[in-house]
C-alpha positions in Angstrom: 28.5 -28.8 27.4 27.9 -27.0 30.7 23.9 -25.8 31.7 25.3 -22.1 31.3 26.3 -22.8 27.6 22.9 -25.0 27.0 20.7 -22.4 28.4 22.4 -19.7 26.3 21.9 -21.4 23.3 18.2 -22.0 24.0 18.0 -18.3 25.0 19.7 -17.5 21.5 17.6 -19.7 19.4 14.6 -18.3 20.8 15.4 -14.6 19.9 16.4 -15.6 16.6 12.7 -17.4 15.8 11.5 -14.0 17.4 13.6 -11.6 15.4 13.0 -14.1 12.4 9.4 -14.0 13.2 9.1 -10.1 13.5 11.2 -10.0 10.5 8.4 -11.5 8.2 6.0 -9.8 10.0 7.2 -6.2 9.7 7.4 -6.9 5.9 4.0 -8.0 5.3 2.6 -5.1 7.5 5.4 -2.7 5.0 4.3 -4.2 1.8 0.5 -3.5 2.7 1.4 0.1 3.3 3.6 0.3 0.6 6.6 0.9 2.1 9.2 -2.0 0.3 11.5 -1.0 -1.9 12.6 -4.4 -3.8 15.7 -5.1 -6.3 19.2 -3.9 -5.9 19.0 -1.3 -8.8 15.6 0.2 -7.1 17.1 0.3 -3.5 20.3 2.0 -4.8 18.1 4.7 -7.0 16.2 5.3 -3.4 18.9 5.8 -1.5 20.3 8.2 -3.9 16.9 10.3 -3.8 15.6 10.1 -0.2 18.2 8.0 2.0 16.3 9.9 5.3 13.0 8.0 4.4 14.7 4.7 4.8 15.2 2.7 8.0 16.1 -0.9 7.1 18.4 -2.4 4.8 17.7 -6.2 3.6 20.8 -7.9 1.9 19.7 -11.3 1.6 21.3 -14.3 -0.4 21.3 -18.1 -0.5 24.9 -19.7 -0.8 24.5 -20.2 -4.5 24.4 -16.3 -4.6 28.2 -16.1 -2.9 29.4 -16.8 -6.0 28.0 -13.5 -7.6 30.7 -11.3 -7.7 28.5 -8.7 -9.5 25.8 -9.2 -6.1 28.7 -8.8 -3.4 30.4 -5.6 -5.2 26.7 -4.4 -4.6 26.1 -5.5 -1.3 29.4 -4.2 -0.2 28.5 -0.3 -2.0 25.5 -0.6 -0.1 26.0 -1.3 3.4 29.0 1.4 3.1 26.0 3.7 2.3 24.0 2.1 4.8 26.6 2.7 7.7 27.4 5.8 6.5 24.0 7.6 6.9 23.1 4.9 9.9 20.6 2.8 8.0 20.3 -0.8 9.7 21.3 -3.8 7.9 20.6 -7.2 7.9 21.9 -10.2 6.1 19.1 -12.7 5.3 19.9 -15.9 4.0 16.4 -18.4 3.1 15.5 -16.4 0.2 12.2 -19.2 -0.8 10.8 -18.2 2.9 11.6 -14.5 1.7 9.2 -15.0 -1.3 6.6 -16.8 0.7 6.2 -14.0 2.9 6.4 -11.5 0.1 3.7 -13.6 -1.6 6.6 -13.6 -4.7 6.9 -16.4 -7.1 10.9 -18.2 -6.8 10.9 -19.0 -10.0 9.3 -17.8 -13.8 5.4 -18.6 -13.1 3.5 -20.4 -15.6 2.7 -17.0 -17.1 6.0 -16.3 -18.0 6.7 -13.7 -14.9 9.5 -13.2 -13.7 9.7 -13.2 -10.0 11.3 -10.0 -8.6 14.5 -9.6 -7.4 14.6 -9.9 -3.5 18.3 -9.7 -3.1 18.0 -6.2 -1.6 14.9 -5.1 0.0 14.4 -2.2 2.0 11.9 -0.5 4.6 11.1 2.8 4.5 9.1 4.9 7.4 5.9 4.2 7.3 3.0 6.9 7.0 0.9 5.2 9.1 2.0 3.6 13.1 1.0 0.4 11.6 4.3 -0.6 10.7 6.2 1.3 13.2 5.3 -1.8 15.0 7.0 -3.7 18.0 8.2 -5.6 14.7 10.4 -2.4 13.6 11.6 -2.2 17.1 12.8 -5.8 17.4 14.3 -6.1 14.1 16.1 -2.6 15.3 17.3 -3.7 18.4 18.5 -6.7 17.0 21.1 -4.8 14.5 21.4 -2.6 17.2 22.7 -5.4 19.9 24.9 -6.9 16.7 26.6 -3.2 16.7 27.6 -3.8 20.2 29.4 -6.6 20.0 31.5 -5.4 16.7 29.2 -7.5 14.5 28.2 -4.3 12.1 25.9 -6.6 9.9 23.6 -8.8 11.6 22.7 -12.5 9.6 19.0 -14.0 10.0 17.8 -17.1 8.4 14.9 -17.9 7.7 13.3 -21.3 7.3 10.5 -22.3 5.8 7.5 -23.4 7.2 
Protein backbone atom coordinates (compact mmCIF):
# COMPACT_ATOMS: atom_id res chain seq x y z
CA UNK A 1 0.00 0.00 0.00
CA UNK A 2 1.63 3.27 -1.09
CA UNK A 3 1.34 6.73 1.57
CA UNK A 4 -1.02 8.27 -1.24
CA UNK A 5 -3.56 5.28 -0.94
CA UNK A 6 -3.00 5.14 3.09
CA UNK A 7 -3.62 8.77 3.52
CA UNK A 8 -6.77 8.61 1.24
CA UNK A 9 -8.19 6.06 3.17
CA UNK A 10 -7.62 7.92 6.42
CA UNK A 11 -9.01 11.09 4.68
CA UNK A 12 -12.13 8.87 3.62
CA UNK A 13 -12.76 7.30 6.99
CA UNK A 14 -12.76 10.50 8.56
CA UNK A 15 -15.52 12.15 6.29
CA UNK A 16 -17.58 9.15 6.69
CA UNK A 17 -17.45 9.38 10.90
CA UNK A 18 -18.23 13.14 9.98
CA UNK A 19 -21.02 12.63 7.59
CA UNK A 20 -22.09 9.61 9.86
CA UNK A 21 -21.84 11.93 12.81
CA UNK A 22 -23.90 14.85 11.11
CA UNK A 23 -26.26 12.22 9.96
CA UNK A 24 -27.43 11.40 13.63
CA UNK A 25 -27.22 14.79 14.48
CA UNK A 26 -29.42 16.39 11.88
CA UNK A 27 -32.12 13.74 12.87
CA UNK A 28 -32.33 14.43 16.40
CA UNK A 29 -32.34 18.24 15.75
CA UNK A 30 -35.41 17.11 12.79
CA UNK A 31 -37.29 14.96 15.24
CA UNK A 32 -37.34 17.77 17.94
CA UNK A 33 -38.83 20.09 15.32
CA UNK A 34 -40.92 17.64 13.97
CA UNK A 35 -39.73 17.34 10.78
CA UNK A 36 -39.27 13.14 10.28
CA UNK A 37 -41.42 11.42 8.37
CA UNK A 38 -40.87 7.61 9.41
CA UNK A 39 -42.17 4.20 7.68
CA UNK A 40 -42.24 3.37 4.04
CA UNK A 41 -46.17 3.74 3.71
CA UNK A 42 -45.90 7.35 5.55
CA UNK A 43 -42.92 8.59 3.38
CA UNK A 44 -44.66 7.44 0.18
CA UNK A 45 -48.18 9.22 1.30
CA UNK A 46 -45.84 12.49 1.80
CA UNK A 47 -44.29 12.50 -1.19
CA UNK A 48 -47.55 12.08 -2.97
CA UNK A 49 -48.98 15.23 -1.04
CA UNK A 50 -46.09 17.75 -0.62
CA UNK A 51 -42.88 16.23 -2.36
CA UNK A 52 -41.47 20.27 -2.40
CA UNK A 53 -41.41 20.15 1.49
CA UNK A 54 -38.96 17.27 1.56
CA UNK A 55 -35.13 17.40 1.27
CA UNK A 56 -33.80 14.02 2.34
CA UNK A 57 -34.52 10.69 1.61
CA UNK A 58 -33.34 7.78 4.23
CA UNK A 59 -33.45 4.15 2.71
CA UNK A 60 -31.79 2.25 5.33
CA UNK A 61 -31.54 -1.62 5.77
CA UNK A 62 -29.42 -4.19 7.58
CA UNK A 63 -28.41 -7.29 5.30
CA UNK A 64 -31.16 -9.43 6.65
CA UNK A 65 -33.51 -6.86 5.06
CA UNK A 66 -31.88 -7.74 1.26
CA UNK A 67 -33.88 -10.44 1.25
CA UNK A 68 -37.19 -8.41 1.29
CA UNK A 69 -38.32 -8.36 -1.96
CA UNK A 70 -41.49 -6.42 -0.97
CA UNK A 71 -38.67 -3.53 0.88
CA UNK A 72 -36.46 -3.31 -2.36
CA UNK A 73 -39.62 -2.99 -4.95
CA UNK A 74 -40.21 -0.02 -2.45
CA UNK A 75 -36.99 1.38 -2.16
CA UNK A 76 -36.43 1.17 -5.88
CA UNK A 77 -40.30 3.23 -6.42
CA UNK A 78 -38.82 5.64 -4.23
CA UNK A 79 -35.50 6.79 -5.08
CA UNK A 80 -37.10 6.88 -8.89
CA UNK A 81 -39.34 9.48 -7.18
CA UNK A 82 -36.60 10.83 -5.29
CA UNK A 83 -34.30 11.46 -8.46
CA UNK A 84 -37.04 12.48 -10.33
CA UNK A 85 -38.08 15.66 -8.26
CA UNK A 86 -34.15 15.94 -6.93
CA UNK A 87 -34.72 14.76 -3.40
CA UNK A 88 -31.28 13.40 -1.90
CA UNK A 89 -30.90 9.91 -0.99
CA UNK A 90 -28.96 7.98 1.24
CA UNK A 91 -28.63 4.29 1.88
CA UNK A 92 -28.09 3.63 5.66
CA UNK A 93 -27.17 0.38 6.74
CA UNK A 94 -26.83 -0.04 11.06
CA UNK A 95 -30.42 0.17 11.65
CA UNK A 96 -29.88 -0.54 15.96
CA UNK A 97 -27.63 2.86 15.79
CA UNK A 98 -30.71 4.27 13.75
CA UNK A 99 -33.06 3.55 16.70
CA UNK A 100 -30.61 4.71 19.26
CA UNK A 101 -30.57 7.99 17.86
CA UNK A 102 -34.17 8.01 17.13
CA UNK A 103 -34.67 7.06 20.85
CA UNK A 104 -36.82 3.94 19.09
CA UNK A 105 -37.17 0.58 20.59
CA UNK A 106 -35.46 -2.46 17.91
CA UNK A 107 -37.63 -4.80 19.07
CA UNK A 108 -41.52 -5.17 20.69
CA UNK A 109 -40.87 -3.39 24.26
CA UNK A 110 -42.10 -5.00 27.31
CA UNK A 111 -45.33 -3.09 26.72
CA UNK A 112 -46.13 -4.79 23.88
CA UNK A 113 -45.04 -1.65 21.33
CA UNK A 114 -44.12 -2.12 18.47
CA UNK A 115 -41.14 -0.21 17.41
CA UNK A 116 -41.67 1.85 14.26
CA UNK A 117 -40.60 1.17 10.98
CA UNK A 118 -37.25 2.97 10.19
CA UNK A 119 -36.68 1.56 6.86
CA UNK A 120 -37.51 4.86 5.18
CA UNK A 121 -37.17 8.02 6.88
CA UNK A 122 -37.29 11.28 5.58
CA UNK A 123 -36.43 15.07 6.34
CA UNK A 124 -38.53 17.65 5.47
CA UNK A 125 -37.56 21.72 5.63
CA UNK A 126 -37.52 22.75 8.70
CA UNK A 127 -39.56 25.85 9.98
CA UNK A 128 -37.14 26.88 12.09
CA UNK A 129 -32.86 27.46 11.03
CA UNK A 130 -32.32 25.06 13.68
CA UNK A 131 -32.20 22.20 11.51
CA UNK A 132 -31.11 23.85 8.46
CA UNK A 133 -27.87 23.22 10.25
CA UNK A 134 -24.17 22.67 9.01
CA UNK A 135 -25.64 19.01 9.60
CA UNK A 136 -28.19 19.42 6.45
CA UNK A 137 -25.36 20.86 4.59
CA UNK A 138 -22.90 18.04 5.11
CA UNK A 139 -25.22 15.24 4.71
CA UNK A 140 -26.09 17.37 1.31
CA UNK A 141 -22.83 17.71 0.06
CA UNK A 142 -22.21 14.31 0.72
CA UNK A 143 -25.07 12.90 -1.83
CA UNK A 144 -24.13 15.69 -3.69
CA UNK A 145 -20.18 14.62 -4.18
CA UNK A 146 -21.61 10.74 -4.63
CA UNK A 147 -23.64 12.38 -7.79
CA UNK A 148 -20.40 13.39 -9.12
CA UNK A 149 -18.67 10.46 -9.39
CA UNK A 150 -21.87 8.46 -11.01
CA UNK A 151 -22.70 7.00 -7.54
CA UNK A 152 -26.58 8.34 -7.60
CA UNK A 153 -27.22 6.77 -4.08
CA UNK A 154 -24.81 7.36 -1.49
CA UNK A 155 -24.37 4.29 1.48
CA UNK A 156 -23.53 5.28 5.24
CA UNK A 157 -23.13 2.96 8.05
CA UNK A 158 -23.58 3.51 11.06
CA UNK A 159 -22.07 1.86 14.14
CA UNK A 160 -22.95 1.78 17.31
CA UNK A 161 -21.53 3.36 20.11
Amino acid sequence: MTLEELVGYNITDKKMKNVSQALEDLLVAAQRQGCLTVGVYESAKLMNVDPDSVVLCLLATDEEDEADIALQIHFTLIQAFCCDIDIDILRVSGMRRLAQVLGEPHATDSNGNEPQDLHCILVTSPQVDDVKCQALQDVGSYCEESRCRNQWIPSLALHER
